[in-house]
VOKE-965403 format. One record per residue (C-alpha): residue number from 0; x, y, z. Coordinates in Angstrom, 1 decimal, always signed. Example, Ala and Ser with C-alpha at 12.3 -4.5 7.8 and 13.67 -1.06 7.14 Angstrom:
! residues 2
i:0, c1:+12.3, c2:-4.5, c3:+7.8
i:1, c1:+13.7, c2:-1.1, c3:+7.1
//
This chain:
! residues 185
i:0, c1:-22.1, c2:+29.4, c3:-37.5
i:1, c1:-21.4, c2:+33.1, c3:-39.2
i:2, c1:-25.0, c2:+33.5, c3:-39.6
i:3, c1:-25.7, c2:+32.8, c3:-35.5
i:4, c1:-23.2, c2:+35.1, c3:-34.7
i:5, c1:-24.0, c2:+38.4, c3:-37.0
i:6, c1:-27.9, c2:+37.5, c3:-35.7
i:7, c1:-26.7, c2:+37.3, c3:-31.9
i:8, c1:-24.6, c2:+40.6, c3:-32.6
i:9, c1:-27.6, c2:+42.5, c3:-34.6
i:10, c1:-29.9, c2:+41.6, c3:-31.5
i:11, c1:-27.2, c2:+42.7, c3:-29.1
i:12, c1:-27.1, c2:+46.1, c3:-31.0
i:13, c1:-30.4, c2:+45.9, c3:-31.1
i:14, c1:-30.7, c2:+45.8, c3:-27.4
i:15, c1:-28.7, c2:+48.1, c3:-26.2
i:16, c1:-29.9, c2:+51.1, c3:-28.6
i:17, c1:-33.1, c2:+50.2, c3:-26.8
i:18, c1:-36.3, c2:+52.1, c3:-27.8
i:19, c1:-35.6, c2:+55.9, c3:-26.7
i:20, c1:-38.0, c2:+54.9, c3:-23.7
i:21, c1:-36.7, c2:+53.5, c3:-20.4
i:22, c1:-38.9, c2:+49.9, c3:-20.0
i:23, c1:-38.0, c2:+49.7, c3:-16.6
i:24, c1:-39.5, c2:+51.6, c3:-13.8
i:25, c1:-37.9, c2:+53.1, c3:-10.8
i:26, c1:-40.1, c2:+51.5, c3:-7.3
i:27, c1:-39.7, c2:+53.2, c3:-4.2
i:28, c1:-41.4, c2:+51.8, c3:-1.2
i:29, c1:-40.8, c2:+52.7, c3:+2.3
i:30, c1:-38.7, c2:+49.3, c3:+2.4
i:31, c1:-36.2, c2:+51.7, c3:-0.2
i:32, c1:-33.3, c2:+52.5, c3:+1.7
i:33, c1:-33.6, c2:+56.1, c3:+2.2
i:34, c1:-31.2, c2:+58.7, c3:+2.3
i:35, c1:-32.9, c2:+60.7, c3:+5.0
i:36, c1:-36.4, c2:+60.7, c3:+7.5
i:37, c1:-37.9, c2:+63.1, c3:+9.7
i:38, c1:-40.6, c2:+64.3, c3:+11.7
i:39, c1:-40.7, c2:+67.7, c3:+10.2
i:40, c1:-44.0, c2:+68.8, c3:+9.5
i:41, c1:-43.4, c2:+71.9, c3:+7.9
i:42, c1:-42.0, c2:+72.7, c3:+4.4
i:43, c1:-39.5, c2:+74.9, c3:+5.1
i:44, c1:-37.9, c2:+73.0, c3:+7.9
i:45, c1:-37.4, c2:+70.1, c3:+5.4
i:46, c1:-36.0, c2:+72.6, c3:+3.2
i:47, c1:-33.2, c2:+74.1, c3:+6.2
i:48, c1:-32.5, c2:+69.9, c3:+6.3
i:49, c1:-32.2, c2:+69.1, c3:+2.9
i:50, c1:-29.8, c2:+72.2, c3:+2.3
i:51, c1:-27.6, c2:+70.7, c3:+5.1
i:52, c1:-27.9, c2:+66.7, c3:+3.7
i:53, c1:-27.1, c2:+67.6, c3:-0.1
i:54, c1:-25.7, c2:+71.3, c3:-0.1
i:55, c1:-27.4, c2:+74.0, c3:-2.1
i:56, c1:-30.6, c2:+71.7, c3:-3.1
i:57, c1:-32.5, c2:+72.8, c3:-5.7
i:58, c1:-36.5, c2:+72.4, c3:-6.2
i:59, c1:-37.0, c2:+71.3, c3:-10.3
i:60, c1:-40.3, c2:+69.2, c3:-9.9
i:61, c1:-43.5, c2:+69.3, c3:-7.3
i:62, c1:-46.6, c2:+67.6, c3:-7.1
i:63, c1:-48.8, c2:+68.4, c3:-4.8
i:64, c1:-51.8, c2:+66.2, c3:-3.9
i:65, c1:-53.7, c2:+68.1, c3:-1.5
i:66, c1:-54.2, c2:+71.5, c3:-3.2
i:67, c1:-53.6, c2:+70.1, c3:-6.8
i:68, c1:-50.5, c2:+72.1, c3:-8.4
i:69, c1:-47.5, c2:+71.2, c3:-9.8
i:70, c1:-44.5, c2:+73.9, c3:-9.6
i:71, c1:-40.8, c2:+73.6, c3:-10.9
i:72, c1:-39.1, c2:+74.4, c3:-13.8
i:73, c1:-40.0, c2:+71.2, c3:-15.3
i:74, c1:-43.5, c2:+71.4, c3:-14.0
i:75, c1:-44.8, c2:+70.9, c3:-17.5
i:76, c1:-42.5, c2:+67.9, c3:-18.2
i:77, c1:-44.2, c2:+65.4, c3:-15.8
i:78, c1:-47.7, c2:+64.1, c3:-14.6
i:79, c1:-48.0, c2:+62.7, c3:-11.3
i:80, c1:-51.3, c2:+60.7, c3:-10.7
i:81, c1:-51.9, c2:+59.8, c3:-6.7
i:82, c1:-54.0, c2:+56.4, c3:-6.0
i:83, c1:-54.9, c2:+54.1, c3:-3.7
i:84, c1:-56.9, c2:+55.5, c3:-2.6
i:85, c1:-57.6, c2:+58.5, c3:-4.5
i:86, c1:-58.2, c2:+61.6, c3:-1.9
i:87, c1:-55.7, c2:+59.6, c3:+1.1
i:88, c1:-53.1, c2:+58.3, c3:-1.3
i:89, c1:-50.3, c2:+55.6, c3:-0.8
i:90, c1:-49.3, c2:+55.7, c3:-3.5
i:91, c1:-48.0, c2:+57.5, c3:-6.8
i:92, c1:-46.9, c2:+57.7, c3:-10.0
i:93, c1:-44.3, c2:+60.0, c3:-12.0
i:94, c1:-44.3, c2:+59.9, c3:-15.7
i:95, c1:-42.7, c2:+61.7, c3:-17.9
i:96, c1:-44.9, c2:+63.5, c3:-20.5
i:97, c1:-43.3, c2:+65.6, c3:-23.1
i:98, c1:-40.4, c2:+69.1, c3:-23.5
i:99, c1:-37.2, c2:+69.0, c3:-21.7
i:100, c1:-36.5, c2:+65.9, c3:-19.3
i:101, c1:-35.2, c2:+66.1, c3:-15.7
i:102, c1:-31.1, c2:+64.9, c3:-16.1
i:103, c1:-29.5, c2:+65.9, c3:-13.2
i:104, c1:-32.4, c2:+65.0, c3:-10.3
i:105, c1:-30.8, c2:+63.2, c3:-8.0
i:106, c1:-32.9, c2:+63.2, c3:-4.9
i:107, c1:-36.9, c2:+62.5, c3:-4.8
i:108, c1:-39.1, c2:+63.4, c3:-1.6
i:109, c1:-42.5, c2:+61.8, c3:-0.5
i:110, c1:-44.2, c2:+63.8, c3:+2.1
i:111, c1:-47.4, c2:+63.4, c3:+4.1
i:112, c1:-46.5, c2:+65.4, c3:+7.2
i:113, c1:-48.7, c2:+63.8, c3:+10.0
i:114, c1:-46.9, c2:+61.0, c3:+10.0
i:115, c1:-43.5, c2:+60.0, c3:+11.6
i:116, c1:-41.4, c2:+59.5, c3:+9.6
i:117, c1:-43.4, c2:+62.9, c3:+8.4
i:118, c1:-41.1, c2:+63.0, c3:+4.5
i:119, c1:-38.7, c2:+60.2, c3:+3.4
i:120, c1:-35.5, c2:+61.5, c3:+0.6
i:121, c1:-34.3, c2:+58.7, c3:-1.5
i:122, c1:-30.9, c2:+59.2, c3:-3.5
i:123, c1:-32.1, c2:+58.0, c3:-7.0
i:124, c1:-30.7, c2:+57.1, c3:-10.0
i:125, c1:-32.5, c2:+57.7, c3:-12.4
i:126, c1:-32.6, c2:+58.9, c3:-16.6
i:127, c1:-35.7, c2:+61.5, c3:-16.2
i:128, c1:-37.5, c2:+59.6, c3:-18.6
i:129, c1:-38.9, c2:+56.5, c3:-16.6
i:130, c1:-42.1, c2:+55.6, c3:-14.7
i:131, c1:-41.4, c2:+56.4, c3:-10.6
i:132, c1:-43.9, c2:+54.3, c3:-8.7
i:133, c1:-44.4, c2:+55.5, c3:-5.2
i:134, c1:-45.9, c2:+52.5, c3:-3.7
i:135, c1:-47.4, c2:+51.8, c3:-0.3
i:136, c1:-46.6, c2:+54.9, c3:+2.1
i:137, c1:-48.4, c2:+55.1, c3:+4.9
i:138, c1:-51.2, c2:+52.7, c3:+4.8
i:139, c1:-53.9, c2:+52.8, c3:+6.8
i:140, c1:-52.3, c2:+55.9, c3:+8.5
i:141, c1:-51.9, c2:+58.9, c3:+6.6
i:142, c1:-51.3, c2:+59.8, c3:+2.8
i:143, c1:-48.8, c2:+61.2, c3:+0.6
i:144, c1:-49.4, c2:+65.2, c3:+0.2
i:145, c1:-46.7, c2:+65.8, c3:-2.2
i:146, c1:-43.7, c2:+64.8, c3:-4.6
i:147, c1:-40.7, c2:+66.5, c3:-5.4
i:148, c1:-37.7, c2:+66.3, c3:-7.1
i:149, c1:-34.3, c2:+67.9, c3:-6.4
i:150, c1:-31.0, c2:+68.1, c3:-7.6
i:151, c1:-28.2, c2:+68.3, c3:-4.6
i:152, c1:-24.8, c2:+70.1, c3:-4.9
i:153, c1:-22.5, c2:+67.4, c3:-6.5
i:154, c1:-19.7, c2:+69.0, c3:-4.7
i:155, c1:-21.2, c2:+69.1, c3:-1.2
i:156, c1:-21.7, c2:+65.5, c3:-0.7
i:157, c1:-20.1, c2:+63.0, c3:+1.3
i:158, c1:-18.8, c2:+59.8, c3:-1.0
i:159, c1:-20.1, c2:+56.5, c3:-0.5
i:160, c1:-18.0, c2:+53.7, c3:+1.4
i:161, c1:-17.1, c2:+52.3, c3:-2.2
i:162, c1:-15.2, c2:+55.4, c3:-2.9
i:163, c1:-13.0, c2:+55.7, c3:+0.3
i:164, c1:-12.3, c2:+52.1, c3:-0.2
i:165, c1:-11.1, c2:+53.0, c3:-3.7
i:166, c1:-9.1, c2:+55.7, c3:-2.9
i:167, c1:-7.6, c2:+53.5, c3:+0.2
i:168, c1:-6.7, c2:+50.7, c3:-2.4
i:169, c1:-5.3, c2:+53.7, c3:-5.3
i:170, c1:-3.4, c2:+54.6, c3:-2.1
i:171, c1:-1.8, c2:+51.6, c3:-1.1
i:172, c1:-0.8, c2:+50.8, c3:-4.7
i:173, c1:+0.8, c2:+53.9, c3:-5.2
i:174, c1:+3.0, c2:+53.4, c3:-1.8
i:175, c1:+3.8, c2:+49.6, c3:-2.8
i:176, c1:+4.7, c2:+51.4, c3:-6.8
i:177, c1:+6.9, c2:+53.5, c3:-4.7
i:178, c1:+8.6, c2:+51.4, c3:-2.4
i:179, c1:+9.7, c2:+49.3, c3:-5.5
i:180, c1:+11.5, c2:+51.7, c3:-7.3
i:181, c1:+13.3, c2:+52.9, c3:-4.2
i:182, c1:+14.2, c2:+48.7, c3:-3.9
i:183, c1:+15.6, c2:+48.5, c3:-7.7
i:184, c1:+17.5, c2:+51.8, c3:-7.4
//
């Protein structure tokens, strides 16, 4: 019986210091709940938007698959390869390669720009070391002309409904804590 259990432990320690590598990769399809559309074609009006959605956004990673270059700090970090099919893409794929990793992008745009929705932005959680399969944009219809990632002002975002309910329950419990004492005084 002490031999099962110190082999189910080592595997669970085992497990959870994992390999270094992420085995999981993160799928976005337009099915993805996204954070924001639009019909913008034009770079810098999706900029004026993002700016407004996730404060002060910052540009660290862009692919793009018309002209070929790749631009953002971390621009030698990550590969992104465009298929299917190659030259009027639906999809793609963002690997990390080697140097520092991506640890605070929070955001990731796919853009085609003749299109409406012309750029979808999904809030991601991701570890900057994972696969991110862009699957299925667009097909039949348009392509994908770039990829970028961005990190969003952490303090100029509007919490999720899970938080206000938190705070509404921390809320409540502190007024019930409250009333109680004034009862036993």
């Amino acid at each position: 019986m002490r031999t099962c259990l110190r082999i189910l432990c080592a595997a669970a320690i085992a497990a959870s210091l994992g390999t270094g590598r992420a085995e999981a990769d993160l799928t976005i399809t337009p099915l993805t709940p996204a954070f924001a559309t639009g019909p913008e074609t034009s770079q810098a009006q999706i900029n004026v938007i993002l700016d407004g959605l996730i404060g002060n956004s910052t540009e660290l990673y862009k692919s793009d698959e018309e002209t070929g270059t790749v631009s953002g700090p971390f621009a030698s970090s990550y590969t992104t390869t465009y298929s299917n099919p190659v030259g009027d893409p639906g999809n793609a794929l963002i690997e990390y390669v080697s140097g520092p990793k991506l640890t605070t992008a929070n955001y990731l745009l796919v853009k085609d720009g003749n299109q409406d929705p012309a750029w979808y932005l999904f809030a991601i959680n991701w570890d900057g070391m994972m696969d991110i399969s862009i699957e299925d944009f667009w097909p039949g219809n348009g392509a994908i002309s770039h990829v970028a990632l961005y990190q969003g002002d952490p303090f100029n975002t509007v919490p999720e409904p899970t938080t206000f309910a938190l705070w509404g329950v921390a809320g409540i419990a502190g007024l019930v804590a409250r009333r109680r004492r004034k009862t036993n005084a």
